[in-house]
Phi, psi and omega in degrees: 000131174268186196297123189295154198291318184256108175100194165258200183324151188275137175256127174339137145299108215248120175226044188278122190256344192255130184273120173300173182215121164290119187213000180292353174274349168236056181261007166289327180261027189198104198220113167248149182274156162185103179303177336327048192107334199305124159247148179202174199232115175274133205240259228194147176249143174214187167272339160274000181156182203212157163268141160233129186241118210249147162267336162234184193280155185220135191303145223232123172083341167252187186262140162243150173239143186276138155222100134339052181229149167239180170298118198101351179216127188236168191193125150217145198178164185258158188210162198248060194322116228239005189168115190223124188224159168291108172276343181190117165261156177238122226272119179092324178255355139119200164271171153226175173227121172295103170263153170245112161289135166241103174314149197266322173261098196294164171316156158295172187303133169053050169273350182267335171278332151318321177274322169327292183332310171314307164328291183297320162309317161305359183270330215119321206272002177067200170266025163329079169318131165268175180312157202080313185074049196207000000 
C-alpha cells in the first residue's frame, strides 16, 4: 500500500456489515452440509454469511445451499459464494478450501449467537459466553 496522499497512514477499512461469532473451536459440535452430501467446517458466522473450509472447491459467484446445525439449532438456506481459495494440502486428502459465504436470506437477528450458544450447551459447557459473545 503506498503512502496517503493527505495525513497519515490510511486506516483499515472495516467492511463487515455484521459481528462475526468464532465457532471453529466447536467444530465437532457444529456441523455443516452442501449438497450433494458435501461436509465442511464453519470457522465463524455473522447474520450475512460464514467462513467455511471445504474439501472441495466451490465456484466463486455460485450458489450453494447451506445446512447448519448443532443439537438445538437448525439453519438451512441458499448462499452465494463469494470467495474461494486453498487453504491447505493434506498428505493423502488432497487440498482443502477456505470460502467465504454470503447468505442470500441473512439469519435472524441474533441467530449467530444463538447458535454459538446452542454449542455450547451441546458440549457441556452450559452458556458460557467467551467475552463478547465471540
Amino acid at each position: 500500500m503506498g503512502t496517503p496522499l493527505i495525513g497519515g497512514p490510511a486506516a483499515p477499512v472495516e467492511r463487515r456489515v455484521s459481528e462475526r461469532v468464532d465457532l471453529a473451536s466447536l467444530s465437532e459440535l457444529v456441523h455443516v452440509r452442501l449438497p450433494p452430501g458435501r461436509q465442511a467446517v464453519l470457522l465463524n458466522v455473522s447474520q450475512e454469511g460464514a467462513s467455511i473450509e471445504a474439501a472441495s472447491r466451490l465456484l466463486p459467484g455460485g450458489h450453494v445451499e447451506v445446512h447448519i446445525s448443532t443439537r438445538g439449532w437448525n439453519w438451512r438456506g441458499p448462499a452465494i459464494v463469494k470467495r474461494c481459495r486453498v487453504s491447505a494440502l493434506v498428505a493423502d486428502h488432497g487440498a482443502r478450501y477456505l470460502a467465504a459465504l454470503q447468505f442470500e436470506a441473512p439469519l435472524e437477528p441474533g441467530g449467530a449467537t444463538a447458535l454459538l450458544e446452542a454449542a455450547h450447551r451441546a458440549s457441556g459447557d452450559g452458556n458460557a459466553l467467551p467475552e463478547n459473545g465471540t
